[in-house]
C-alpha positions as a Python dict, from the first residue, in 0.01 Angstrom:
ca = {
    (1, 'X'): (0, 0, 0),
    (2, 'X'): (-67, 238, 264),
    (3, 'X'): (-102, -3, 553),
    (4, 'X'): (218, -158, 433),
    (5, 'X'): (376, 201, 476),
    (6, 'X'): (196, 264, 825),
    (7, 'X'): (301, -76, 971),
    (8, 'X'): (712, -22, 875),
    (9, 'X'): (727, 282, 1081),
    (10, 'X'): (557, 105, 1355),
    (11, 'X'): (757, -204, 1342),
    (12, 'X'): (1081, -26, 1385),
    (13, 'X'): (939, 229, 1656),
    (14, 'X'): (828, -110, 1803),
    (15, 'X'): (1153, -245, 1781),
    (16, 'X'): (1360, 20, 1916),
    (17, 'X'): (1178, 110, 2201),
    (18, 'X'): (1278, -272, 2295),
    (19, 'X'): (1602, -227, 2265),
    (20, 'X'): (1677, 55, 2377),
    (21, 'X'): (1454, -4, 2730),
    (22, 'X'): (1661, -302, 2853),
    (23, 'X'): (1871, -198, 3137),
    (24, 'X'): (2220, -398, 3169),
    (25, 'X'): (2175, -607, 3495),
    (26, 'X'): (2469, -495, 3765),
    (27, 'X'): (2680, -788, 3861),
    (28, 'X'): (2724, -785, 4249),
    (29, 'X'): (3153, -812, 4301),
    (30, 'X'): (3250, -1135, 4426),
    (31, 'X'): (3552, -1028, 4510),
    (32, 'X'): (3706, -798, 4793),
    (33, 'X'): (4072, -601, 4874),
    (34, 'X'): (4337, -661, 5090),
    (35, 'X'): (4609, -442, 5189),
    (36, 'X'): (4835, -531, 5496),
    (37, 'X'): (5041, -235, 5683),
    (38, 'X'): (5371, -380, 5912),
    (39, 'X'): (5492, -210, 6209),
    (40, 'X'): (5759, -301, 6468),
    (41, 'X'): (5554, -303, 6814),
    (42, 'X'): (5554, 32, 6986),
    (43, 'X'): (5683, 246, 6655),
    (44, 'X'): (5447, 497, 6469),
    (45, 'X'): (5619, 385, 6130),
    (46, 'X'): (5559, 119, 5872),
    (47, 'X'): (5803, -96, 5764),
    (48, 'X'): (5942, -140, 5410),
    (49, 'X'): (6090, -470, 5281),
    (50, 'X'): (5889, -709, 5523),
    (51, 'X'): (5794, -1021, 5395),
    (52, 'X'): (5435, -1070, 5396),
    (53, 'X'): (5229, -1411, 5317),
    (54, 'X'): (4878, -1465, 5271),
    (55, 'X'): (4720, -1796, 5294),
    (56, 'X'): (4378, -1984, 5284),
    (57, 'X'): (4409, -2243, 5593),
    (58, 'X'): (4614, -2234, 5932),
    (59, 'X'): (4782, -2493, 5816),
    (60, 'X'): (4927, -2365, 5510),
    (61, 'X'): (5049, -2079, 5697),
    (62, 'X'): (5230, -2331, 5940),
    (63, 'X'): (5391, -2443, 5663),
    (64, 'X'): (5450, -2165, 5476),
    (65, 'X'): (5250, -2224, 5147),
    (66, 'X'): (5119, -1941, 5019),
    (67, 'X'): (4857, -1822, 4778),
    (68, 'X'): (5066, -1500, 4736),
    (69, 'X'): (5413, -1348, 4901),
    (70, 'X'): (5528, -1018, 4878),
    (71, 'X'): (5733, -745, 5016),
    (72, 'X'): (5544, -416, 5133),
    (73, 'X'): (5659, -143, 4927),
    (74, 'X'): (5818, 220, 5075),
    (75, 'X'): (5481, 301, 5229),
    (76, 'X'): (5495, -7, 5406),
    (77, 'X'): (5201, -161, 5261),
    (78, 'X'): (5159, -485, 5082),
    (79, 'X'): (4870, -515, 4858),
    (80, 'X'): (4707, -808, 4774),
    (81, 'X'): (4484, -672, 4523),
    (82, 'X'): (4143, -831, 4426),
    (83, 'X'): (4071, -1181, 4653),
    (84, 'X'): (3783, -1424, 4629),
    (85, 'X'): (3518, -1390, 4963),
    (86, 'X'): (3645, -1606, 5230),
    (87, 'X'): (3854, -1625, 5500),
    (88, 'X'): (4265, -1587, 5448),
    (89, 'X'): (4533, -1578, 5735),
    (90, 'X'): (4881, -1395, 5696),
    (91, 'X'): (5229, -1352, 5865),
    (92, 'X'): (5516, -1156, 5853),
    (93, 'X'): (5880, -1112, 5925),
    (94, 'X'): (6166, -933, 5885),
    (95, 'X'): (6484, -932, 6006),
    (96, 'X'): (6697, -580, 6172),
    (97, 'X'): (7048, -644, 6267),
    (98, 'X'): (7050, -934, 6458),
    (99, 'X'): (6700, -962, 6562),
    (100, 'X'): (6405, -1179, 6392),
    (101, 'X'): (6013, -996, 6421),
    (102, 'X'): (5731, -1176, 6330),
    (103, 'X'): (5353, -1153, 6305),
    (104, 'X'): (5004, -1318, 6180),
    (105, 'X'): (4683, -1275, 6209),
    (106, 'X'): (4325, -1383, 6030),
    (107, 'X'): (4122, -1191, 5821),
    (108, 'X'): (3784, -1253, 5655),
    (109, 'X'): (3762, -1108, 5278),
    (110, 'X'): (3446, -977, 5187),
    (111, 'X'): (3287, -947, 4814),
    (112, 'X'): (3255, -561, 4730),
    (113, 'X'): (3465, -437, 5037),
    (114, 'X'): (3791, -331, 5019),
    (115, 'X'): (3979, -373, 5365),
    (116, 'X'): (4339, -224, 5549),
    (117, 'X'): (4480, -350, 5800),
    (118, 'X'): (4792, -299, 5997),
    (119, 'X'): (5003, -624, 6157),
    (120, 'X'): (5221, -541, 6439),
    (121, 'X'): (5554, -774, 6453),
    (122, 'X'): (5711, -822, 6779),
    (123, 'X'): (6058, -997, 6888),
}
């Protein structure tokens, strides 16, 4: 009867020690950020309202399909959020008065980094 009594304490200081000594494993991100800044060429400002695309071949961009298309917001910025590794091209326009700018570039998205950029648009 005693043994039985030794060995229960035992058992579940055996047990809980387990548990409680596994670490959770991190997860390395496999995904990375992307936030684009627009400027007219030669201005220090960013523009608001410019229509920015972002997509995953050269030749989606040339023909304007796009994994995502926004607007930058007041600070100028459009955010992409959260995008798989890999490489992703972009473009944008907008239009003043009577005059059409435009821009693109490449960029290459990497897991656990979060990147800004800033695309200048000419005439």
């Amino acid at each position: 009867m005693k043994s039985k009594i030794l060995i229960l304490p035992i058992l579940l200081i055996g047990l809980i020690s387990i548990f409680t000594s596994c670490s959770k494993e991190e997860v390395a991100p496999t995904t990375g950020g992307l936030v684009i800044k627009v400027k007219l060429e030669g201005s220090t400002g960013f523009l608001s309202d410019a229509a920015v695309g972002l997509a995953t071949s050269q030749d989606n961009l040339d023909n304007s399909i796009y994994l995502q298309d926004i607007y930058t917001d007041a600070n100028g910025e459009a955010d992409f959020g959260q995008l798989n590794a890999g490489n992703y091209y972009y473009d944008s326009y907008i239009t003043i008065g009577n005059y059409w700018y435009y821009g693109e570039g490449q960029i290459q998205v990497v897991s656990g980094t979060d990147l800004k950029l800033t695309l200048v648009i000419t005439l």
